[in-house]
N, C-alpha and C positions, 0 to 999 in steps of 0.2 A: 537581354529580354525585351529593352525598352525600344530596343531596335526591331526586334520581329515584328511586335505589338504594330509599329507603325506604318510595317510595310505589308503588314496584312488590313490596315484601315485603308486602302486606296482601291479601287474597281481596274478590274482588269482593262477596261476600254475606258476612254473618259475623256473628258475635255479640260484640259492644262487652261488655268488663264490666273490673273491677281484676284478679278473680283466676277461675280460670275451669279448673280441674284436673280437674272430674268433671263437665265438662257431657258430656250429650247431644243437645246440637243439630245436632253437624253429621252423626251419624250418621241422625238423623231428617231432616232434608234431603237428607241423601243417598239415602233410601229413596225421597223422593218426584221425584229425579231431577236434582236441584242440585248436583251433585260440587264444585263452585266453593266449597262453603260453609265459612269456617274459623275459627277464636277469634281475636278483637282484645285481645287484655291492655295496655292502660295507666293509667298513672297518671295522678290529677288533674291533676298538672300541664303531660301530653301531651295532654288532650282537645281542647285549645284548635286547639292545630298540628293535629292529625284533622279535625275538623269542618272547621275553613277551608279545608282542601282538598280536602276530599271524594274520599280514594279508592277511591270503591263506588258498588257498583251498588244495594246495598240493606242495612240491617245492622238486626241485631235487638240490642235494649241491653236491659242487666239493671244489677243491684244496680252501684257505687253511682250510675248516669249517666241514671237514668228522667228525671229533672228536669233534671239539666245540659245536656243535647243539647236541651232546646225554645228556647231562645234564638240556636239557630243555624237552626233550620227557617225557611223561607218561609213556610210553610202547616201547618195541623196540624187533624184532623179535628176535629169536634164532639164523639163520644165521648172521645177526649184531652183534647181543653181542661176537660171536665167534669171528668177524673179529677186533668187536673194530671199527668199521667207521659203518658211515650210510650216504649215499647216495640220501634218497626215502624220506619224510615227508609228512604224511595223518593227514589231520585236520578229526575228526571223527565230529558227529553229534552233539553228546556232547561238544565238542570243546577241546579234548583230541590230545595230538599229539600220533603216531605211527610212530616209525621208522625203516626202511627195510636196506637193498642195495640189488639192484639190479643189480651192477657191477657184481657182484656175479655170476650170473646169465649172464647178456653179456657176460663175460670171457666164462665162458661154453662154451656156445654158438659159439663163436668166435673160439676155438682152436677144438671144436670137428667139426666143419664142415669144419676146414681146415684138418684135420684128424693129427691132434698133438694128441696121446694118451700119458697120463701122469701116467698111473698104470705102476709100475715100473722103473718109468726114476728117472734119478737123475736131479732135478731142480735148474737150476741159478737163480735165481730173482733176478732183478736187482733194488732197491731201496729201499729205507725203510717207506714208507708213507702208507697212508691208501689205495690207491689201490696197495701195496707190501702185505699189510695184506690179502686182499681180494685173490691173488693170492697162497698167502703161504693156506689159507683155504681151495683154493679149488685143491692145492695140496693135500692137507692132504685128504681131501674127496675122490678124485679119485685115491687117493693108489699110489700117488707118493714113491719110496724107498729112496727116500734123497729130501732135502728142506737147499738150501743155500741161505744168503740174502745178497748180497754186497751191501755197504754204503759208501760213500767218509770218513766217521773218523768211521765205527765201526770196529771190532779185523778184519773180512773179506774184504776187500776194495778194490780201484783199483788197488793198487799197488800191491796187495800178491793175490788177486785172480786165477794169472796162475796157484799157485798151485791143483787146482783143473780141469786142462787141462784132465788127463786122468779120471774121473770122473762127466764127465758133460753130460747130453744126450740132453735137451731140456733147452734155456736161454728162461724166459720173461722179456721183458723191461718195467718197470712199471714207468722211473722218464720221465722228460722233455725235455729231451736231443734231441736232432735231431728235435725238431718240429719247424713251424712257427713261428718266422723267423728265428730260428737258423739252418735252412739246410744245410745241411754237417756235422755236428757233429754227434757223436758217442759215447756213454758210454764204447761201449769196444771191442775186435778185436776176431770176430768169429772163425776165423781162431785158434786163441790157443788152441784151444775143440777139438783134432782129432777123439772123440765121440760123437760129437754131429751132431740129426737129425732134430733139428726142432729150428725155432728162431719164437718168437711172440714178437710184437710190440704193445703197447695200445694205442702210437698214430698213429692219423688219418689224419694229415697236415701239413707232407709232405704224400701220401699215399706210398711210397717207403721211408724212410728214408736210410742215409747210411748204419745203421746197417743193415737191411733188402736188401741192396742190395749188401752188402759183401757177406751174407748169402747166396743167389741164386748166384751168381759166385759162389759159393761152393758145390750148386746143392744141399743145404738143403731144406726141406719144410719151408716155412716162410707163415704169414700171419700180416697184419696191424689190426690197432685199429677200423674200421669202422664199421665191423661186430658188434664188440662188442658193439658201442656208441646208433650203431643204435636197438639192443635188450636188452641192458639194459632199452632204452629210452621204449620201447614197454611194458617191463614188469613194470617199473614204470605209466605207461600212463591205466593197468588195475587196478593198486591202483588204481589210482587217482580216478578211477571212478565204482570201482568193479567191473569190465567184465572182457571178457574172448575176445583178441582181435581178428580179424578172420586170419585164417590159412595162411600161406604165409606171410604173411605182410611185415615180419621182409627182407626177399627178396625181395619184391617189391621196399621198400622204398630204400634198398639198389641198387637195380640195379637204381631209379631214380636220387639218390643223386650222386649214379659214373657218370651216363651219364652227370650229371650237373657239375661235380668237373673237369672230366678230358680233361686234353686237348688231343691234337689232333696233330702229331708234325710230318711234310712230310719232307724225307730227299731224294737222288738221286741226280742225274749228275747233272750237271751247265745248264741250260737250257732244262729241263725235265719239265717245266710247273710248278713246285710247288707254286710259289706265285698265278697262275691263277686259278689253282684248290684251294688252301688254302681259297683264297677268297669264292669262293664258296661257300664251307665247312663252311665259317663262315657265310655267308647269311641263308643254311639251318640247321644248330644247332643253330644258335643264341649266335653263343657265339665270344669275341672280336678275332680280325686278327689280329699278328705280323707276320713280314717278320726279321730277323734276322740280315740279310742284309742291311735292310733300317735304324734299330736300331743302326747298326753301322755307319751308312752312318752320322745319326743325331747326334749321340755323338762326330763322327770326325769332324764335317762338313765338310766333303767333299766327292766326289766318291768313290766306291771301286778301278776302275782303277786309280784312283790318289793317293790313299792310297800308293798301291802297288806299282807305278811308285815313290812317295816320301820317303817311311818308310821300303817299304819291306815285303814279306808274313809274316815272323817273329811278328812284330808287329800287322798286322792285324789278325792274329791269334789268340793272344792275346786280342786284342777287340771282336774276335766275343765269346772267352771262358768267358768274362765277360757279354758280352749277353746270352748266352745260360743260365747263370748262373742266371740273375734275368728273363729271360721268364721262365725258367725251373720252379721256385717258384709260380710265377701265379698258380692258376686253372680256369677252363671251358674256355680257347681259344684254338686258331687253329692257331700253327705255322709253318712260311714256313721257312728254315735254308737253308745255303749256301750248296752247293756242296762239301765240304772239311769240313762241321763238321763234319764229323765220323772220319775225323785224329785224334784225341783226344778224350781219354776214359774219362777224367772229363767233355767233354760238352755235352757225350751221358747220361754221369750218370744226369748232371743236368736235364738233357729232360725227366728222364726216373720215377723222384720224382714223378710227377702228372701227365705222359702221353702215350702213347697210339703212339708206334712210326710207321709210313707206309712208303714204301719205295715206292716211286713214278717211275716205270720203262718205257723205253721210245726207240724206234731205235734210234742208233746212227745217222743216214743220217738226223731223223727229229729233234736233237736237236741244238736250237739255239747259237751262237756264237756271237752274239753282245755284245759287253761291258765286255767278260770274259777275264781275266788277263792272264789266265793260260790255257783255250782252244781256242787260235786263229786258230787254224787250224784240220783237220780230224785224223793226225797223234797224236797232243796234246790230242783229245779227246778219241783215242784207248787207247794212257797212261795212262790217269785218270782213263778210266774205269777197264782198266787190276790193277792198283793198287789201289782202292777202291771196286770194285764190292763184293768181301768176306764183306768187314768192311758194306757195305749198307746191305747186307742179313742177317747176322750174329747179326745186332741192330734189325730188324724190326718186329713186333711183324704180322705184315702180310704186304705182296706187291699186288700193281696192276698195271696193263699196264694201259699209257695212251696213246692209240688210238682212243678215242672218245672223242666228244662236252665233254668241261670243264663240266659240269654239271651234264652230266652226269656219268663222274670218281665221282664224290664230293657225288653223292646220294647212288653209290657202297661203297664207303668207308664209309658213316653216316651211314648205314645199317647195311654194317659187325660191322665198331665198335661200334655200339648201343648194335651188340648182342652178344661182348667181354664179358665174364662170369667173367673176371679180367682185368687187366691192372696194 
């Protein structure tokens, strides 16, 4: 009985992996009409008992089980066996297994519609796992002229990879580095490539990681993992069920899951409205309000002007770059930030992982002066502006005047960045 019980707790469609807290796959199968679809978390040493009894209709695997589930398949496609991983598992009629990857296939997807072409380039790949394998393939397919693979202990690694500085046209990131929750880190420094045009990232959480954001200060082409997760998930989801899914899709669902992932992050002068309009902004997206300001207020206990008046801007500096740094990591809120965060490039970078920055512009005559430390007067606030107005324009991925009812700035701004094509 103890054995039915548990093979009746497993979803018919699902995603096999060890540990599995921030996926989003079953959300993106559920878009495409699969409500069946849910996480399989086990360990090593339950793969064995899963596979021999197969109970599913179809399961998508990830990290660490790409390579352990091919020796239970019957059959396994040609693109699979080349790469060495499988990704895709179809329970057939006869109760045969088939295995695919459809990463394969998302990759495509993902660097050709950011227009990364790889006929010709010489390719970095950065890791050695079953999606390094997938990527080395589909170099090889597209008529890459060079395929490097760095690994922390193989002969190529972090530490001797500069030598391939004048030699590199195009890096993909294929390990774990930069993602949820380790933001901020980096596998390696773009900058050494003074031939490279394009950086790809396969992850998707943070959607900007550092690497990817070294890369565009460099004014290379870059693109994240999202594309990919969300068209491999699509080509695996016509296994499942042998169709042919309908056209667009693979956009649609993408532009629904950025509108839901990103936030929303208003910067501008000290008293330009931002928290009155952010509020807004979160009543109509629906998605949670921080104030930056107030986050710091709650960790110091106490005011900003008391801050100030006890510790010094120096210090409160410092607090609001450790705020910046865990809102930046959220996704799907709307943050209002202090006046004086664009002084610092690491709290624009934190902001910039998962958001969508707007610069909130405003007359000076009608901005407020209550409770600011550093604009008590008209003369202080011509100084802020003359020394911040470049650093506000120069972050913002678009601005708007706020001269009208808060609600109506907040319906202008969910509009435009609704119909942000990125972020």
């Amino acid at each position: 009985m103890g054995g039915d019980q548990q093979k009746t707790a497993y979803p018919l469609y699902g995603l096999l992996g060890r540990k599995l807290p921030y996926s989003f796959s079953p959300e993106i199968h559920g878009m495409l009409g699969n409500n069946a679809y849910g996480l399989v978390e086990l360990e090593p040493e339950e793969l064995d008992g899963f596979m021999r009894s197969r109970p599913f209709r179809g399961i998508n695997v990830t990290i660490p089980y790409k390579k352990a589930v091919i020796p239970y398949l019957d059959e396994i496609s040609d693109r699979a066996r080349r790469i060495g991983a499988v990704n895709t598992i179809v329970k057939r009629e006869d109760g045969s297994l088939f295995g695919d990857n459809t990463d394969y296939l998302g990759m495509r997807y993902m660097l050709r519609h950011a227009g990364i072409r790889l006929e010709g380039a010489r390719v970095l790949i950065l890791g050695s796992g079953g999606t390094s394998l997938t990527a080395r393939t589909l170099c090889e397919d597209e008529g890459a002229a060079g395929i490097s693979i760095v690994s922390r202990s193989g002969e190529l690694n972090y530490e001797n990879v500069s030598r391939l500085r004048a030699d590199t046209d195009v890096i993909i990131n294929t390990t774990p580095v930069g993602t949820y929750p380790g933001n901020g880190e980096s596998p390696i420094d773009p900058g050494l490539f003074p031939r490279l045009r394009a950086v790809a990232d396969v992850i998707y959480n943070p959607r900007r990681t550092r690497l990817l954001m070294d890369a565009e200060e460099l004014g290379l082409r870059t693109v994240s993992g999202l594309r990919m997760l969300i068209a491999q998930a699509v080509a695996a989801h016509e296994l499942f069920f042998d169709m042919k899914a309908p056209e667009g899709v693979t956009e649609e669902i993408y532009r629904r899951l950025k509108n839901r992932l990103m936030n929303i992050c208003l910067i501008g002068m000290p008293g330009c409205g931002k928290t009155t309009v952010a509020r807004e902004l979160s009543r109509l997206c629906k998605k949670e309000f921080f104030d930056s300001d107030a986050c710091i207020e709650k960790e110091a206990d106490m005011s900003i002007p008391d801050i100030f008046a006890t510790y010094g801007e120096t210090y409160f500096r410092e607090l609001e770059t450790e705020a910046c740094s865990e809102l930046g990591a959220h996704t799907g809120t709307v943050i209002a930030t202090g006046g004086g965060v664009v002084l610092k490039e690491e709290n624009m970078r934190s902001l910039r992982q998962n958001g969508l920055i707007v610069f909130l512009e405003r007359d000076l005559a009608e901005l407020s002066m209550e409770g600011r430390p550093l604009s008590k007067s008209m003369d202080d606030l011509k100084r802020i502006y003359e020394d911040r107005i470049e650093l506000y324009r120069g972050y913002a991925d678009m601005s708007f005047l706020n001269e009208e009812p808060p609600a109506s700035v907040a319906e202008r701004i969910r509009e435009m960045a609704y119909e942000a094509a990125d972020y």
